[in-house]
C-alpha positions as CSV (number, residue, x, y, z in Angstrom):
1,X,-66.0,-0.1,-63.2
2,X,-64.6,2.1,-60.7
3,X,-64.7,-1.2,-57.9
4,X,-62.9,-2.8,-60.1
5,X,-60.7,-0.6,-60.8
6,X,-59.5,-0.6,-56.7
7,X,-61.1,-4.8,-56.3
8,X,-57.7,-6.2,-58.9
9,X,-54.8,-4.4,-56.8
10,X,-56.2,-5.5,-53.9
11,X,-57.1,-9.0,-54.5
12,X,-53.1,-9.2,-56.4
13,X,-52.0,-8.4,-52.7
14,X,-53.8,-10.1,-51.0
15,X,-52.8,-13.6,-53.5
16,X,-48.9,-13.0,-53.3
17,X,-48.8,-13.1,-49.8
18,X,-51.3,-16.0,-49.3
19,X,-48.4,-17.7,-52.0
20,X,-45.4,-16.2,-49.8
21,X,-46.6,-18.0,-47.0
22,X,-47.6,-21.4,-48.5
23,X,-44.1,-21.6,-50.2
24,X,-42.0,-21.3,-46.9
25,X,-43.3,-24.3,-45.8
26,X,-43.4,-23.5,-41.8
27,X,-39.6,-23.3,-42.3
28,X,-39.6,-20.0,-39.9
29,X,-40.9,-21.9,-37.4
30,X,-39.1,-22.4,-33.8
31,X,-35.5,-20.8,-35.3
32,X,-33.8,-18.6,-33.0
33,X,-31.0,-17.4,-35.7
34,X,-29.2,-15.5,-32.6
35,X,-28.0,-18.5,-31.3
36,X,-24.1,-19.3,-31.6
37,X,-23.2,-16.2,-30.8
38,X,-21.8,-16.6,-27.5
39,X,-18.9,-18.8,-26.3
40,X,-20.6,-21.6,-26.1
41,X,-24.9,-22.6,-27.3
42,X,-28.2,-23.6,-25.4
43,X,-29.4,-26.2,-28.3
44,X,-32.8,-26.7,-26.8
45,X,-34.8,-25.0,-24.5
46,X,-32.0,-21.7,-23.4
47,X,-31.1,-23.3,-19.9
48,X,-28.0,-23.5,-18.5
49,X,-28.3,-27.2,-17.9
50,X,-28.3,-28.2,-21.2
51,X,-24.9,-26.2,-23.0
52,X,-23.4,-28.3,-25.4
53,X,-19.9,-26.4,-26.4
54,X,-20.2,-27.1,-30.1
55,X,-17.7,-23.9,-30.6
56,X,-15.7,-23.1,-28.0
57,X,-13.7,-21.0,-28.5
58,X,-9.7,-22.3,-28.4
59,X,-8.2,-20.7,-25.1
60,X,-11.2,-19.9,-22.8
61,X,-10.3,-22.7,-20.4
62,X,-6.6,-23.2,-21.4
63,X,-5.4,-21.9,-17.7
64,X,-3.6,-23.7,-14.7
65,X,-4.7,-21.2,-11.8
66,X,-1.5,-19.8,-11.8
67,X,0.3,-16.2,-12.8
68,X,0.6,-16.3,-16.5
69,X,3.6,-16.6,-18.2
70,X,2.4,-15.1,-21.7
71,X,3.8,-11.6,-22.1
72,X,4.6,-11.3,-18.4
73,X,7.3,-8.6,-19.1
74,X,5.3,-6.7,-21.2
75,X,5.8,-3.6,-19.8
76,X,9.4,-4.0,-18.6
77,X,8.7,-4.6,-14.9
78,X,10.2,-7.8,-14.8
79,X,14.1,-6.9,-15.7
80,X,16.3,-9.6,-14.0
81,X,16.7,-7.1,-12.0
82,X,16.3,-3.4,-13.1
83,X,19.7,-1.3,-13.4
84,X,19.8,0.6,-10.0
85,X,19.6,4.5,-10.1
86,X,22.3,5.6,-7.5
87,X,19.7,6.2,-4.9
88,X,19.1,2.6,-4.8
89,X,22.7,2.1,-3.3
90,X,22.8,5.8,-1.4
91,X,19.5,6.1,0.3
92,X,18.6,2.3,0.7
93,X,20.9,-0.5,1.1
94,X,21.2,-1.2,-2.5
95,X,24.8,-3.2,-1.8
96,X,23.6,-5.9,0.9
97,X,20.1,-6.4,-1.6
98,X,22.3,-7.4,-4.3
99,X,24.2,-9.6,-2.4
100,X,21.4,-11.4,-0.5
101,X,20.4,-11.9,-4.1
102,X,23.4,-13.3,-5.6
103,X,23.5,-15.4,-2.4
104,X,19.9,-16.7,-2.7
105,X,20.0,-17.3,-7.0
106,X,23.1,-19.8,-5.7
107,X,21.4,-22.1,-4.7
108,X,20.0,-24.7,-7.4
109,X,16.3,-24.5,-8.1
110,X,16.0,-21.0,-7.3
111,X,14.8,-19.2,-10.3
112,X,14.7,-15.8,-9.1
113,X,15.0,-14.0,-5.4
114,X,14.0,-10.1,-4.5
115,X,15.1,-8.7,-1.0
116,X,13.7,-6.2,1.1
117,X,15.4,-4.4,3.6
118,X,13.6,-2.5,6.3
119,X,15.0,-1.1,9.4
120,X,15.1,-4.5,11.4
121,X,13.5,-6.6,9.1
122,X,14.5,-8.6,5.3
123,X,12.3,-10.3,3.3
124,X,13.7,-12.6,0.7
125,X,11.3,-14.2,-1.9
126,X,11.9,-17.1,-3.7
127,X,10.9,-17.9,-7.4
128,X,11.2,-21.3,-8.0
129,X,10.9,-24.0,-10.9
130,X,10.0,-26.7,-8.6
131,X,8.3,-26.2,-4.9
132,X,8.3,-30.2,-4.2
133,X,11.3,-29.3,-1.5
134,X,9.9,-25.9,-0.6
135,X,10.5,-26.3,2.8
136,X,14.2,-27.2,2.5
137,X,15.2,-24.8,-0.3
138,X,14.1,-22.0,2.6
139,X,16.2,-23.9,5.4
140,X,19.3,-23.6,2.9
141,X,18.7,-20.2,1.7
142,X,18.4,-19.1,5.2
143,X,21.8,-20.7,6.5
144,X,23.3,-19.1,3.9
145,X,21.6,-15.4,4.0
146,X,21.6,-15.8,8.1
147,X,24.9,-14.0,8.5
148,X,24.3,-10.9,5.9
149,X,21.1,-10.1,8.1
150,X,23.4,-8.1,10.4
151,X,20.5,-9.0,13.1
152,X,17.1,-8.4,11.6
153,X,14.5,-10.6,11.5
154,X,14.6,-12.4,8.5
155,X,11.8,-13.7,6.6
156,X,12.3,-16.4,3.7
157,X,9.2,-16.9,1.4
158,X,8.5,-19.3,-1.6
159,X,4.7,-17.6,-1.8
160,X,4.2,-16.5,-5.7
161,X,2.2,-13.4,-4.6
162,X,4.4,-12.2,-2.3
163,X,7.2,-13.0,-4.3
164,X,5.9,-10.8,-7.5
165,X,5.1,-7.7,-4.9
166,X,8.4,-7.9,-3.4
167,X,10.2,-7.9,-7.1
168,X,8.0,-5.0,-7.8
169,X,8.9,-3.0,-4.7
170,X,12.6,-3.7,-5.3
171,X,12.0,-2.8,-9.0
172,X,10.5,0.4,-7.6
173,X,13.5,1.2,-5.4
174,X,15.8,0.6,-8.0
175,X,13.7,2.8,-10.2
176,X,14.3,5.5,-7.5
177,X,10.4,6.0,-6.9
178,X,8.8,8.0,-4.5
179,X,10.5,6.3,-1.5
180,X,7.9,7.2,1.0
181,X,5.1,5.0,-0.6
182,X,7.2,2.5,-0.8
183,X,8.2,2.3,2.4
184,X,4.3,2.5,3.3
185,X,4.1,-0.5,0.8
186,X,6.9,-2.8,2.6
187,X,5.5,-1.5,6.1
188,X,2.1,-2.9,4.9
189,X,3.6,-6.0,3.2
190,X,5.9,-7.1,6.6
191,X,2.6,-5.9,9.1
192,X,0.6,-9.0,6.4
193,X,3.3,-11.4,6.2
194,X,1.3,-13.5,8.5
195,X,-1.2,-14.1,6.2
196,X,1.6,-15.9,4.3
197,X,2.8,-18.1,7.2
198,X,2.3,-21.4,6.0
199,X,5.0,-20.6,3.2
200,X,7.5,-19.0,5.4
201,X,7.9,-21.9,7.8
């Protein structure tokens, strides 16, 4: 009695899995349920050869290799152009920056221009909304700039990057930062201008 008092239990067990098993019908078989978590799935064997993009997610690719335009002035460092502190006009030369602006923005498809003045040297960058005449938009903007340059060597750029790093530096001065570093900064940028000279013939 007492075998069969363990044997019934036992053999119950033993039966409801056996009928757990048959009743799933090999459904569990070959499913990978962390696929599709990702941006995009491996449908068959997990290479890289074979993604499909079932779900791809809206936006991944949704870029033209250039500086965004989304949210740019998000944190206010893109004013058109910042109110100057008075150091801006009393320990830099605030007055002839704003000028060589005005003078620059004058000219039709210039969207935007920073200048930076260094001891011999200006840099004026040019935003614009269509670079197809690149080459003559600089010829005019330097005709017209050429007398305020009071001498220095003067540098006109349609180059995004440098652009966007002069506007800061400007933005900077106006903002009466630590002048030093940004003088280190311009230094650096006018010593690299090279890099750029492709867009500053």
């Amino acid at each position: 009695m007492r075998k069969l008092k363990w044997a019934v239990p036992l053999y119950t067990v033993l039966a409801a899995v056996g009928l757990v098993g048959c009743a799933n019908n090999d459904t569990a078989e070959n499913e990978n349920f962390t696929d599709e978590t990702g941006y995009h799935s491996t449908e068959k064997d997990q290479l890289v050869r074979n993604i499909n993009y079932q779900h791809m997610t809206q936006g991944l690719y949704d870029k033209d290799d250039a500086y965004s335009k989304r949210d740019r002035n998000y944190h206010g460092h893109e004013s058109k152009p910042l109110r100057a502190k008075s150091s801006y006009y009393n320990a830099y030369e605030g007055n002839l920056a704003d000028r060589v602006n005005r003078v620059a923005n004058s000219v039709d498809p210039v969207v935007d221009a920073r200048a930076v003045i260094m001891k011999n040297e200006m840099l004026v960058a040019l935003l614009l909304d269509d670079y197809s005449q690149a080459g003559e938009i600089k010829e005019t903007v330097k005709q017209k700039i050429g007398p305020l340059s009071q001498g220095r060597t003067l540098y006109v750029t349609t180059d995004e990057g440098v652009y966007y790093r002069t506007m800061t530096l400007d933005n900077n001065l106006r903002d009466g930062d630590t002048r030093d570093l940004i003088i280190q900064d311009a230094n650096d940028m006018f010593d690299n201008l090279n890099i750029h000279e492709n867009h500053l013939k």
